[in-house]
C-alpha positions in Angstrom: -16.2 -69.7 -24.8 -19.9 -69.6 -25.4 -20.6 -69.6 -29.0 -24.3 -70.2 -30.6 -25.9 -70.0 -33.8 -28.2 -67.4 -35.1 -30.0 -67.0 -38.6 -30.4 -63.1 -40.0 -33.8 -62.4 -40.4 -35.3 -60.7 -43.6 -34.5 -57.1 -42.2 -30.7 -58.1 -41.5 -31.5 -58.6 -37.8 -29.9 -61.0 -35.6 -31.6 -61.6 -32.3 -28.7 -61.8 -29.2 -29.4 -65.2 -27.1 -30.9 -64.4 -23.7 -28.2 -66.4 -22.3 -25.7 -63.6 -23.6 -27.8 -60.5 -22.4 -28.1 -61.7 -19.3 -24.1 -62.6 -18.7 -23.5 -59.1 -19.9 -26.0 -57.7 -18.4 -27.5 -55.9 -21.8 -30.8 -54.1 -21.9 -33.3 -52.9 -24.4 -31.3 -49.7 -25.7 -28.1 -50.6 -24.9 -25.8 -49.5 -27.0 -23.5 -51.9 -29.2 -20.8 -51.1 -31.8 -20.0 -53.6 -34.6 -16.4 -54.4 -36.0 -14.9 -55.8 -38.9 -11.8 -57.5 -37.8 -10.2 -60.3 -40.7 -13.6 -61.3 -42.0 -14.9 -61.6 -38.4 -18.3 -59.4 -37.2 -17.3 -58.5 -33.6 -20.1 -56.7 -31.4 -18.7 -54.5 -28.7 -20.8 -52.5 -25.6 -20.2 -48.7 -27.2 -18.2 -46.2 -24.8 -20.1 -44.5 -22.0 -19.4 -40.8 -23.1 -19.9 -39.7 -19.3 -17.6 -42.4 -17.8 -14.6 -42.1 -20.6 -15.1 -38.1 -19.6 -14.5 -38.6 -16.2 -12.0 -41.4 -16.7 -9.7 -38.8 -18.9 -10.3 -36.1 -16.2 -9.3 -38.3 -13.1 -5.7 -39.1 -15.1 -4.4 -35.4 -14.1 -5.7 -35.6 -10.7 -2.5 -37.4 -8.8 0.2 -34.9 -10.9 1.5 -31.6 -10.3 0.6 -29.0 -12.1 3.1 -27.5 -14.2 4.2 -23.9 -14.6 4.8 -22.0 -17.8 8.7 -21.6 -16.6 8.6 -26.0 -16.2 6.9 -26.6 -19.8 9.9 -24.2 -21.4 12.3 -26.3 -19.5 10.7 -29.3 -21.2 10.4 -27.7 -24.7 14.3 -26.6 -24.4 15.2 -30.7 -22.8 13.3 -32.0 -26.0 15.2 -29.4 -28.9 18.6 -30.0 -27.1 18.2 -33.6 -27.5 17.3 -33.1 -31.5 
């Protein structure tokens, strides 16, 4: 695990080593989102809006569709197990 030391500047900046960008490939305006996780700042790449849209759409593509007459069948399997 790679881990180096970085001062915060007088703006609250903190300046990414180049020896990170470049292993993770990060450019000028890519964007980051920071966590909070048990007194820990964690710095993750932010979600790609167009690939987690296209991700969610390719989950349907290998079913079958499903008819109104199959989705009651479902809704009366799930009240007849209540």
């Amino acid at each position: 695990m790679l881990q180096l030391k970085r001062f915060i500047g007088p703006k609250g900046q903190v300046v990414l080593p180049k020896d990170i960008r470049n292993q993770l490939n990060l450019q000028t305006g890519t964007e980051v989102m920071f966590k909070i996780e048990e007194n820990k700042i964690v710095i993750e790449l932010a979600a790609d809006p167009k690939q987690y849209v296209e991700e969610f759409c390719a989950i349907g593509k290998n079913m079958k569709p499903i008819t109104m007459k199959g989705l009651k069948k479902i809704q009366e399997e799930q009240y007849e197990q209540r």
